[in-house]
N, C-alpha and C positions, 0 to 999 in steps of 0.2 A: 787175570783181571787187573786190568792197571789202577792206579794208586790213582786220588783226586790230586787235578792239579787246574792251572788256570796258566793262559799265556796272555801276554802283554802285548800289543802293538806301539812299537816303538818309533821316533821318528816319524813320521808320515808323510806320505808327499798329498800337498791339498790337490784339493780338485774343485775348485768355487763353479757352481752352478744355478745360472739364474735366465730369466725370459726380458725377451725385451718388454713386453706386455701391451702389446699391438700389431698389428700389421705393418707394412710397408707402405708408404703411402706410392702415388704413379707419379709424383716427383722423385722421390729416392730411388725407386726402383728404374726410371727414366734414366739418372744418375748412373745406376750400374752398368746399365746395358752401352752408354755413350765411353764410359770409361775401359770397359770388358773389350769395344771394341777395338782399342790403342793394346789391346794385351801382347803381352809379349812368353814366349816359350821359355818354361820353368823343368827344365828336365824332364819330368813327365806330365806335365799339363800346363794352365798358362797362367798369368798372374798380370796384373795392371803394371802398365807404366807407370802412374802413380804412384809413388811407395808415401802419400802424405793426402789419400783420400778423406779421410775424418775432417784435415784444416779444413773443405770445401763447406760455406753456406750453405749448401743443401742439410749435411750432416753434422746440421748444429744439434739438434734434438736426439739421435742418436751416439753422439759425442756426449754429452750430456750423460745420459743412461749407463753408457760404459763405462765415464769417467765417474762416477755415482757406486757403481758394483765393483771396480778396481779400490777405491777409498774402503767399500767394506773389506773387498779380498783381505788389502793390508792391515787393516782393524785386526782382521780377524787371525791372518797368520802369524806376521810380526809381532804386534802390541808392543810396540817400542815409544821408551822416554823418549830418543830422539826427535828433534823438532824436523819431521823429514817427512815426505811423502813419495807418493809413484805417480810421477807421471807420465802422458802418452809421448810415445816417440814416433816412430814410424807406423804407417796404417796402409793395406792393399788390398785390392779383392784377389779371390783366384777364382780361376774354373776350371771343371773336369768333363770331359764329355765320355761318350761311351770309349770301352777302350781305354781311359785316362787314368790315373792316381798321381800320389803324392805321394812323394818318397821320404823315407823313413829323416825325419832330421831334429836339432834343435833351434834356437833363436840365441845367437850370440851377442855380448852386448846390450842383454836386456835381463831385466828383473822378474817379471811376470810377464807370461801371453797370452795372449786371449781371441777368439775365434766367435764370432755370430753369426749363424747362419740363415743363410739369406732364401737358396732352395736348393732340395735334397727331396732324393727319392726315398719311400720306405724301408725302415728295415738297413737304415743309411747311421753315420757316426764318423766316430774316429777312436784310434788306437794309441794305447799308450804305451809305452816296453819300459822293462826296467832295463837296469844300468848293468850291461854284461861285463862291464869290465870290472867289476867289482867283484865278482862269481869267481871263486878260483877251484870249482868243481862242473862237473858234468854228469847229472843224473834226472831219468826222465821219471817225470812225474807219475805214480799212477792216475793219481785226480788228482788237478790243478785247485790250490785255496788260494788264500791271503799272500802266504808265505814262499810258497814256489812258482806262483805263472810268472812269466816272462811277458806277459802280452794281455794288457784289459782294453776291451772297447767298451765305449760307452756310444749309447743311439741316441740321435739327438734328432730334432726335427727344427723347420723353418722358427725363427723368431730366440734359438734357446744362444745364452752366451755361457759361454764358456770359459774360466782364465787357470794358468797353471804356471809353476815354476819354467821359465826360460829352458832351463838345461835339462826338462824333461824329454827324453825322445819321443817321435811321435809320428804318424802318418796315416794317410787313407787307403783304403784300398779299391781297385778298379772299379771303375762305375760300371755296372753291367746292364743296365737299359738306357734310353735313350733321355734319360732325365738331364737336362742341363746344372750340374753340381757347383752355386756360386754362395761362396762365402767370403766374411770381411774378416783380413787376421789383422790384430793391432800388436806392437811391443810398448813397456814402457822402464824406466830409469828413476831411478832413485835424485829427487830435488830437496835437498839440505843440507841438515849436518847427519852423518856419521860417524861410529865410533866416540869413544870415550877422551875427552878434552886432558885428563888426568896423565894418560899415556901416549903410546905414539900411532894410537890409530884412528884419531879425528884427523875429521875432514869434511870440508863443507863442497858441495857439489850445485850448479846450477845447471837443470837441463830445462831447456825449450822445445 
């Protein structure tokens, strides 16, 4: 009989989850489909030439929304004195068709990412892996918890946003029917100051 004990979750990597709380209107969705068609081949599926969709008038309202749930993200992970915020950098859609996925990567150069999806088939998401190189053993799981998978999906459905640390690895897996799989991923960057004024690791940062 084992002893009482209690384990601790240390560290954590967030996982901000929230909706847009609407639909798409047949302008923005108009939007997608004129920009989807400029796409361009992303190794294994495609991604807009655009890599600054959000600037466009169309997606002021949804700029907005993201840039609104990004401010909490960092409330809520950071809480930092510094005078400093996240804000958006680069913005693109992708798509997956049957046959397609999205290969396993990170977002370099960015602080927080975040993904809204736009349309997805049932029983649809996205994967997140931990960090193998950190592992300096190799032993398989009987049953996967907290503490041992290597690999969470989370399902997501049209309208849900999603933001995660940058250097989280991450990717989809093959679309298996004939659902057109289009979503909008955003980065963003750190605009202010930085570190402690006292030492030598302030720093003031201006991103647009």
């Amino acid at each position: 009989m084992s002893a009482p004990h209690d384990i601790t979750n240390m560290f954590a990597i967030p996982l901000y989850r929230a909706s847009l709380g609407r639909t798409f209107t047949d302008t923005e969705m108009q939007f997608f489909r004129r920009e989807l068609n400029d796409s361009v081949l992303a190794i294994s599926n495609y991604s807009s030439r655009n890599k600054y969709v959000l600037s466009s008038p169309v997606m002021v309202s949804i700029r907005e929304i993201i840039e609104a749930n990004l401010a909490q993200y960092f409330k809520a992970v950071f809480n930092t004195s510094n005078k400093v915020e996240l804000v958006l950098t680069q913005s693109w859609l992708t798509m997956s068709n049957r046959g397609e996925s999205h290969h396993t990567h990170t977002h370099p150069n960015s602080v927080a990412s975040g993904v809204l999806y736009i349309n997805l088939a049932e029983n649809d998401g996205i994967n997140f892996y931990r960090n193998d190189d950190l592992l300096w053993h190799d032993l398989l799981p009987a049953q996967e918890n907290y503490f041992n998978a290597r690999r969470y999906f989370i399902n997501t459905k049209a309208g849900d946003l999603l933001i995660f640390p940058s250097n989280t690895r991450h990717g989809v897996n093959k679309v298996e029917d004939d659902t057109e799989r289009v979503s909008l991923s955003f980065n963003s960057f750190f605009s202010g100051e930085i570190g402690n004024p006292d030492f030598s690791t302030f720093l003031k940062i201006s991103t647009g």
